[in-house]
C-alpha positions as CSV (number, residue, x, y, z in Angstrom):
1,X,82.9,-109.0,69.0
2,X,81.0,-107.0,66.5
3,X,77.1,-107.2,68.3
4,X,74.4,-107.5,66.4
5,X,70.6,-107.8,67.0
6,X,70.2,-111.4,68.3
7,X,67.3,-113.6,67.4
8,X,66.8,-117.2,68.7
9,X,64.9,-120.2,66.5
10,X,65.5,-123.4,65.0
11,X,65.0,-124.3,61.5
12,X,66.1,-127.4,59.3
13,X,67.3,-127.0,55.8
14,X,67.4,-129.8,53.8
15,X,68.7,-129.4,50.2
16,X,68.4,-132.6,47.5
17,X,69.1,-135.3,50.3
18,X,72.8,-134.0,49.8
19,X,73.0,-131.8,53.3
20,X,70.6,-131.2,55.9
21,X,70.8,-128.0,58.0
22,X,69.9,-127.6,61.8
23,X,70.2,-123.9,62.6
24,X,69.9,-122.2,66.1
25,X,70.7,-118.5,67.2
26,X,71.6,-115.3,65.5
27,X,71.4,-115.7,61.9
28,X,73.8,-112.5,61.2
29,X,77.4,-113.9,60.6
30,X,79.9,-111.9,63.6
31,X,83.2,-111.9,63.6
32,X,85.1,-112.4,66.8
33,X,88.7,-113.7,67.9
34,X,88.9,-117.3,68.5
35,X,91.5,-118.9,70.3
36,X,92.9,-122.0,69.6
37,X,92.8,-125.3,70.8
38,X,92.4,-128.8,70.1
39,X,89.4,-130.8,72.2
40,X,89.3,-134.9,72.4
41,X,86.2,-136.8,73.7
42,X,86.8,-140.8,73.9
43,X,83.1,-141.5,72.8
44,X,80.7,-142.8,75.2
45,X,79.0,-138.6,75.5
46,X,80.4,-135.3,76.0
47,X,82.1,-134.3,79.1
48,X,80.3,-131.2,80.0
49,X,83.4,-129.2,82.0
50,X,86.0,-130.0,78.4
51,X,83.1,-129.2,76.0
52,X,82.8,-125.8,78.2
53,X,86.7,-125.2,77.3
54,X,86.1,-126.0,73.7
55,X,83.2,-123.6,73.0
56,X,85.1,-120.6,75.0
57,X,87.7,-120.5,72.7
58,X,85.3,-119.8,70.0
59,X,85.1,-116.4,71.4
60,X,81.2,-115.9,71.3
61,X,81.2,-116.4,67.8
62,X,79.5,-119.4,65.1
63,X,79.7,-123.1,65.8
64,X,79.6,-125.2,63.0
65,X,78.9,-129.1,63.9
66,X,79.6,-131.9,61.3
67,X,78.0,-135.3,61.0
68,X,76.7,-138.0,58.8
69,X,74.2,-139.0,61.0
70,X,72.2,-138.0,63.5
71,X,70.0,-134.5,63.5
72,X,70.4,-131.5,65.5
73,X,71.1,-132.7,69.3
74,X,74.0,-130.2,69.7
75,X,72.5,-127.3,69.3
76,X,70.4,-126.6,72.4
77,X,73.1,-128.5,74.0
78,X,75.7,-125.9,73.2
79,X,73.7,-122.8,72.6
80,X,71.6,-122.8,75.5
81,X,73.0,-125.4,78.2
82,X,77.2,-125.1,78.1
83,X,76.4,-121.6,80.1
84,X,79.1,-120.1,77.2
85,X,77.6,-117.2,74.9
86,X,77.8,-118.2,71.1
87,X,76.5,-115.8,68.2
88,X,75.3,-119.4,66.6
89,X,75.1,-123.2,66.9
90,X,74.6,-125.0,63.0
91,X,74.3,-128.6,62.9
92,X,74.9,-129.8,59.1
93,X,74.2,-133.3,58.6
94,X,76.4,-134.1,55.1
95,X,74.7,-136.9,53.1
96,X,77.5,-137.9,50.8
97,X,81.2,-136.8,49.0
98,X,78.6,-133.8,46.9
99,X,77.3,-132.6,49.8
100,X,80.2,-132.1,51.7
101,X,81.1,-129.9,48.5
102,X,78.0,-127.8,48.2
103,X,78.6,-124.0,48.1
104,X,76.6,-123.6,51.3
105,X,78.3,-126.1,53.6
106,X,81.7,-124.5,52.3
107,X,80.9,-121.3,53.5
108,X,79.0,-122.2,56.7
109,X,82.6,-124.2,57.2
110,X,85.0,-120.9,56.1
111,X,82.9,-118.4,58.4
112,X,82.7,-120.5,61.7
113,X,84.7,-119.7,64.9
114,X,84.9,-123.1,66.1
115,X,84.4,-126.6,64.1
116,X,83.4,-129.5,66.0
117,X,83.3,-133.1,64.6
118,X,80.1,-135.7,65.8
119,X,80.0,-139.5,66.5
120,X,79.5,-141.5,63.6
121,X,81.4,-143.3,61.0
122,X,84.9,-142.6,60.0
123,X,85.0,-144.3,57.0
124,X,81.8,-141.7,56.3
125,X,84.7,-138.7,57.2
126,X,87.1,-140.1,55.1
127,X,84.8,-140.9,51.7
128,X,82.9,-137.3,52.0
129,X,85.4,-134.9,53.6
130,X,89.3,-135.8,52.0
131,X,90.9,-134.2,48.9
132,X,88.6,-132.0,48.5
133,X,87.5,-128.1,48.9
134,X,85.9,-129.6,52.3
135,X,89.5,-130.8,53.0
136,X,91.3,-127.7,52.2
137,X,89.2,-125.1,54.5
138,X,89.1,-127.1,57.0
139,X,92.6,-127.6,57.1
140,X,92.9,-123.6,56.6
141,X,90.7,-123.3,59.9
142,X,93.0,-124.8,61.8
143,X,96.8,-123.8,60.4
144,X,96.1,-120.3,59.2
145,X,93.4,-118.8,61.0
146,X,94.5,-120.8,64.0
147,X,90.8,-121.4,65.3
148,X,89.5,-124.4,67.5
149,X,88.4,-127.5,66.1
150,X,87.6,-130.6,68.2
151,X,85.7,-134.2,68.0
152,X,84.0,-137.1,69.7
153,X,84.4,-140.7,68.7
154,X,84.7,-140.8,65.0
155,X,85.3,-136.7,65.3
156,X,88.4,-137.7,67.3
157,X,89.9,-140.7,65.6
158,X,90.5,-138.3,62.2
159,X,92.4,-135.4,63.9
160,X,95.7,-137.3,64.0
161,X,98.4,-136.9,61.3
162,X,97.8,-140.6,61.1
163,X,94.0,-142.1,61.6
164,X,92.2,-146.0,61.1
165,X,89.8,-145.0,58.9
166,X,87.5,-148.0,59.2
167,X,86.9,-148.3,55.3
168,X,86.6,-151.6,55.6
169,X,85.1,-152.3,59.1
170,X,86.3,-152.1,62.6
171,X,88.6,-154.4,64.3
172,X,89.1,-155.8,67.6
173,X,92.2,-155.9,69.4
174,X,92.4,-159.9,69.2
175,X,91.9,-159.8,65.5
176,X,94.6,-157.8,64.9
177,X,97.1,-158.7,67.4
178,X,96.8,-162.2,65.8
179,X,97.2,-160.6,62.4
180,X,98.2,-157.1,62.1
181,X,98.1,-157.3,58.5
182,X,94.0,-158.1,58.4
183,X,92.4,-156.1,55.8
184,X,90.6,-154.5,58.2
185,X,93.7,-153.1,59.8
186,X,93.3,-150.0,57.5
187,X,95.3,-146.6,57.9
188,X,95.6,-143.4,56.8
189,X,99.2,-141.6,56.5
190,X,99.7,-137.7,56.3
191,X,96.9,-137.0,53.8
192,X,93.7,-135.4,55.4
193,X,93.5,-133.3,59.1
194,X,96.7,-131.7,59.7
195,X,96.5,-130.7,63.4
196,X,99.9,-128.6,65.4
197,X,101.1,-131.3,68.2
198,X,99.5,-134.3,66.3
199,X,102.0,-134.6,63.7
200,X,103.4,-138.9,63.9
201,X,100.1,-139.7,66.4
202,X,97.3,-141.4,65.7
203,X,94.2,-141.7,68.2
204,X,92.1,-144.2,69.2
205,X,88.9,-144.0,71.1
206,X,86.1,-145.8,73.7
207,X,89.7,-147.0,74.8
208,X,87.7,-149.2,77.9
209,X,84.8,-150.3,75.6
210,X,85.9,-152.7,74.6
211,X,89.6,-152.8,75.3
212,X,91.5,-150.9,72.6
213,X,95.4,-150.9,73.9
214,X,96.0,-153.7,71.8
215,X,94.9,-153.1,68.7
216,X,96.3,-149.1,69.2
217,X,99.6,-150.8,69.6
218,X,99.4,-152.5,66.0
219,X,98.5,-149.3,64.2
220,X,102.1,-148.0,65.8
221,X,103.9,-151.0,64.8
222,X,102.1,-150.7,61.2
223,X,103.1,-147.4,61.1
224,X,106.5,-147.4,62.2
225,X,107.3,-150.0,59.4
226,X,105.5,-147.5,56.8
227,X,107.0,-144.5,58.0
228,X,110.3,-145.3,59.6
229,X,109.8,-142.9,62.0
230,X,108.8,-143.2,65.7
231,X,105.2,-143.2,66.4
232,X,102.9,-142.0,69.3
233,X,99.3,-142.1,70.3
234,X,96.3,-140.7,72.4
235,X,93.7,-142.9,73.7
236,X,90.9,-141.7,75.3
237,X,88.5,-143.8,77.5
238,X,84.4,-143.4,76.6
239,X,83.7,-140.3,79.3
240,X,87.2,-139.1,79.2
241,X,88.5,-135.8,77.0
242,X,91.7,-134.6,76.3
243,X,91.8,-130.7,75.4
244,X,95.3,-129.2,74.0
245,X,95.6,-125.6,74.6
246,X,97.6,-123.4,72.3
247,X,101.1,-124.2,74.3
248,X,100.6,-127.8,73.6
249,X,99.5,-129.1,76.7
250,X,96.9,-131.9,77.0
251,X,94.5,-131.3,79.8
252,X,92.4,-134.3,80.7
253,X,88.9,-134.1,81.8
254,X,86.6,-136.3,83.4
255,X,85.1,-137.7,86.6
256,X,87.6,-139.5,88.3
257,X,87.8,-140.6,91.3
258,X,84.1,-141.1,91.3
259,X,85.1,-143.0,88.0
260,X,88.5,-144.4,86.3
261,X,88.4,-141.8,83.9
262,X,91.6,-142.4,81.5
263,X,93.7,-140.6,79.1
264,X,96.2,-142.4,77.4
265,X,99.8,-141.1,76.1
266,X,101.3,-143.7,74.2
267,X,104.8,-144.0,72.1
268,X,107.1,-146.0,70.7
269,X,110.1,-146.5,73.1
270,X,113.0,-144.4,72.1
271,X,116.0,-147.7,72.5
272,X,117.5,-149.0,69.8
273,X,116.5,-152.2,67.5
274,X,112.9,-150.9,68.5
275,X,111.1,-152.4,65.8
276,X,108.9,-156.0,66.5
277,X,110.1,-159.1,66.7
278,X,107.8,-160.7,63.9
279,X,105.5,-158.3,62.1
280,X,104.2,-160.7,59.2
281,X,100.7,-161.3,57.8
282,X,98.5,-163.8,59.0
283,X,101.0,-164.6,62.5
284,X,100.5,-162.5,65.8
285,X,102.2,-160.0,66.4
286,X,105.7,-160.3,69.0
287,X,106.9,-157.1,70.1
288,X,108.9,-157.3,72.9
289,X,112.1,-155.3,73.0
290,X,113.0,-156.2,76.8
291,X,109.2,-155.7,77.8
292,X,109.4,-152.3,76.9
293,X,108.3,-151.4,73.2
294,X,105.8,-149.0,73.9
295,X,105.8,-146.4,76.5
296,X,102.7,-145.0,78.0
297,X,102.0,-142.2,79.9
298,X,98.6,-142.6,81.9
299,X,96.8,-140.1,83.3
300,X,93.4,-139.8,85.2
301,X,90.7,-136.9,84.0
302,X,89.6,-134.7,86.6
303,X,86.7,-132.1,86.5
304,X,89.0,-129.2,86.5
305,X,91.3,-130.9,84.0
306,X,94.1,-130.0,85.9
307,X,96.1,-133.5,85.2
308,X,97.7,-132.9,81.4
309,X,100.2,-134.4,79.5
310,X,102.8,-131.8,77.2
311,X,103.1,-132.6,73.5
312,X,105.9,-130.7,73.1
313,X,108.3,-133.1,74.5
314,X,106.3,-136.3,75.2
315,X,108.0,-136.7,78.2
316,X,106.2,-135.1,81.1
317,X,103.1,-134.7,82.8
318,X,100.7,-134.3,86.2
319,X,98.8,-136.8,87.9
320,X,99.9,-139.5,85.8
321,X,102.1,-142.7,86.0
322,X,104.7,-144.6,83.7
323,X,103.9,-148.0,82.0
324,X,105.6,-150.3,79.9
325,X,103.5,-152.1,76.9
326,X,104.7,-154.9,74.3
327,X,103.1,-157.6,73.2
328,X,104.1,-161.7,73.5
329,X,102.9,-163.5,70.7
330,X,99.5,-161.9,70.1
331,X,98.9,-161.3,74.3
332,X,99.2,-157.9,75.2
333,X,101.0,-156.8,78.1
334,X,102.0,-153.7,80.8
335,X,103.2,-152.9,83.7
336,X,104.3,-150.0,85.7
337,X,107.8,-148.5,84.5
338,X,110.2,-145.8,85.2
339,X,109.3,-142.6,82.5
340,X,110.7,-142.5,79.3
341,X,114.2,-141.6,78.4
342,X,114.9,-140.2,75.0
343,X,118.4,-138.3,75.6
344,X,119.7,-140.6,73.0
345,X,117.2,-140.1,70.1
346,X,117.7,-143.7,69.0
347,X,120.9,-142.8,68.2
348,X,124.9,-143.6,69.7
349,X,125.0,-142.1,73.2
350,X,127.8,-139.4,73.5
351,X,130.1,-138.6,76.4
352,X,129.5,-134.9,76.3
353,X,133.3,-133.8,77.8
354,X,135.1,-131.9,75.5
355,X,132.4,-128.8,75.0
356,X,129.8,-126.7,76.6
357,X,126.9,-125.7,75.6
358,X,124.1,-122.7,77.0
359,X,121.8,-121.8,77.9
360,X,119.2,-124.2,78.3
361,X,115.9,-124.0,78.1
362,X,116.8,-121.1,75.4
363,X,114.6,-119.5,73.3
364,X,116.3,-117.2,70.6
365,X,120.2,-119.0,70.3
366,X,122.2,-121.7,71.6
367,X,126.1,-120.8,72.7
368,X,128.3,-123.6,71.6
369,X,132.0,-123.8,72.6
370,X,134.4,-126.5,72.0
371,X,137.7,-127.0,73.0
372,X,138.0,-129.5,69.4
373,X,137.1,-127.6,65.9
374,X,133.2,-128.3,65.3
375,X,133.2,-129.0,61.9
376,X,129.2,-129.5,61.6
377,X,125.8,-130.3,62.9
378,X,122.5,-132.0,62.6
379,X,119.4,-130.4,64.0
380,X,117.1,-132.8,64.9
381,X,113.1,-132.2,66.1
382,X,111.7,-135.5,68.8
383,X,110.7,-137.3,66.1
384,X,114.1,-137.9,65.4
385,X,113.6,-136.3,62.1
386,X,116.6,-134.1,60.8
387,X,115.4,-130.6,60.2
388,X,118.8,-128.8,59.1
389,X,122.6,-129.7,58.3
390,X,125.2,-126.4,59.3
391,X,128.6,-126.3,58.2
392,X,130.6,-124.9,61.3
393,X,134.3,-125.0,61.2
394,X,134.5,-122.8,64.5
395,X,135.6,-123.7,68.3
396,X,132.3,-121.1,69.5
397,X,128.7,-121.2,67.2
398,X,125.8,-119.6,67.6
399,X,122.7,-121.8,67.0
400,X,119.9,-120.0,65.6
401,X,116.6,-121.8,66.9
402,X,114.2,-118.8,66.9
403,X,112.2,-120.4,64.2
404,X,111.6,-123.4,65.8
405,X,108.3,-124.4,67.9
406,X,108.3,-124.9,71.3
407,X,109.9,-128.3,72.3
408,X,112.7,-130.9,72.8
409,X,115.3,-131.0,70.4
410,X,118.6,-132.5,69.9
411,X,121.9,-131.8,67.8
412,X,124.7,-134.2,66.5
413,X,128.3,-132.3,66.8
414,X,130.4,-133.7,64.0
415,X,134.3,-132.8,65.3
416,X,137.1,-132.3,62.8
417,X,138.8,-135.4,64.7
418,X,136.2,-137.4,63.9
419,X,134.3,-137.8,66.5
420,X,130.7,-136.9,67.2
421,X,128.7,-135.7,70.2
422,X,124.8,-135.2,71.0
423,X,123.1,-132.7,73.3
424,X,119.4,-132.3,74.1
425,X,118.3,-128.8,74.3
426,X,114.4,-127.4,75.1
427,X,113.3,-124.5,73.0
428,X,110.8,-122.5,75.0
């Protein structure tokens, strides 16, 4: 970290009602060497060990803190109470779409180490901070420098690839499990935070206050029939935080069991004909699917945040249990289930007899041989989304996956006969 003469104060800037500025620290800019890292907080207030994570990763460097309301309550917070050395702690309170635009918010956003996301109002995030400059540094933040960003509340319900955005109100999970097409039942789709391991998930937050399982399952069904594609989604409950490290693992902080402190892991069941049973405007929504439509994974926050969850697979975690969620005619159910099973992508399970495959976990190739010509293959990521088509014609193929992330994957084998087989490999 380049040092430089430190000087402590707070001021507040406040430029034609468009921004206002709450400064504290070192006002000479460092550079230092972030890590990254993704940081969750359900809602209720920030869970002291998680926020301690967060600010770590920015390496001693600038924090930058965005909100539409509010003033400056993070900054002694952070600079002088986490216990974590930081250059600089900015609050900048954006008043509207102009502000969020100004030359000086722009460059407070491009210079700092770690950008972290207040309580508010989403519909305030979406209006001021998407298609915009705003939009595209933030974005640039988090995919090419690679540097931490993180939220509470509002903060939090933006970071997935999907998000409610609350443009026209909130809405409870009885309004719209008895009409998942209410106006209010608004959602945004690939077009604003683009965030590694949130890709198909949208979150939801103060999951216990009031109860938001419900109304978290009809954004997936929404979404599903949008998209076509699988689904999945994190609630968090109000004192509960969820921060992804750089591997993709979710570690879940919080205070139980002094207090059912909740993280929840939630996606659309990988069986076939898993779409709902009546998804129309103005009826409740009936998604059954054998009482299983919905897979969660829920797991209690600790204060060492050593339960987690991995996003690479969706599939496995620590200190957490199984449920099964659908919903009956606008009731929302669960109960305890075996984990989830994907091995068949949604698509026709395989005998795998006539070839071989190694080794697994791989991380650079996988060895196919085949007593039967392979003719071709399908690469496909979890999502169920095909990434590449090969043309084989060989009995032994080597798979080049060194370009892919970290994570479950699965190929269709297309056989010269005719016939077709699936394997599940794990890239580490």
């Amino acid at each position: 970290m380049k040092k430089t003469f430190l000087l402590f104060f707070v001021f507040s800037l406040s430029f034609s009602q468009n921004y206002t500025s709450y400064f504290t620290g070192n006002t000479n800019d460092v550079t230092t060497n972030p890590q990254f890292g993704v940081c969750l907080m359900g809602g209720a207030s920030e869970n002291d060990n998680a926020m301690q994570w967060f600010l770590n990763l920015a390496n001693g460097g600038d924090v930058l803190v965005i909100r539409t309301s509010g003033s400056d309550g993070y900054n002694d917070y952070m600079f002088n109470q986490s216990g974590v050395n930081l250059n600089s702690v900015e609050t900048i309170r954006i008043e509207n779409a102009s502000g969020a635009e100004d030359p000086y918010v722009l460059q407070k956003l491009s210079q700092a180490e770690a950008i972290w996301f207040a309580g508010g109002d989403q519909a305030d995030y979406v209006s001021f901070f998407k298609n915009n400059s705003f939009e595209n540094i933030l974005n640039n933040h988090i995919n090419i420098k690679q540097y931490p960003i993180g939220g509470i509340s509002a903060g939090m319900a933006i970071m997935g690839e999907y998000y409610f955005d609350a443009l026209n109100g909130t809405i409870t999970t009885p309004q719209a499990l008895s009409n998942p097409f209410d106006s209010q039942v608004s959602l945004g789709i690939s077009d604003f935070v683009n965030i590694p391991f949130l890709s198909n998930t949208i979150t939801d937050t103060h999951y216990d206050n009031p109860d938001r399982k419900g109304r978290h399952s009809v954004f997936l069904a929404r979404l599903q029939e949008t998209t076509g594609q699988r689904v999945f989604g994190i609630g968090l409950e109000e004192f509960t935080a969820a921060c992804i490290d750089s591997n993709g693992i979710a570690h879940i902080y919080g205070e139980y069991p002094t207090y059912n402190d909740y993280a929840y892991f939630i996606q659309i069941n990988c069986v076939e004909n898993n779409i709902p049973e009546n998804l129309n405007q103005n009826q409740a929504l009936d998604w059954n699917v054998n009482q299983e439509a919905i897979k969660a994974y829920v797991v209690s926050g600790n204060l060492s945040g050593t339960n987690s969850f991995d996003l690479n697979t969706w599939e496995s975690g620590v200190g957490g249990n199984w449920e099964n969620w659908w919903v009956n005619q606008g009731s929302f159910m669960s109960q305890t289930s075996s984990p989830i099973d994907c091995s068949n992508l949604n698509l026709p399970e395989f005998e795998n007899s006539t070839f071989t495959y190694y080794p697994n976990p791989t991380r650079d190739v996988l060895n196919l041989s085949s007593v039967q010509l392979i003719k071709s293959l399908t690469l496909y990521n979890i999502l169920g989304s095909a990434i590449e088509n090969q043309i084989v014609n060989r009995t032994n193929y080597q798979v080049n996956i060194k370009f892919l992330e970290r994570g479950t994957y699965f190929i269709k084998l297309e056989f010269d006969n005719g016939k077709e087989e699936m394997i599940k490999f794990l890239k580490e």
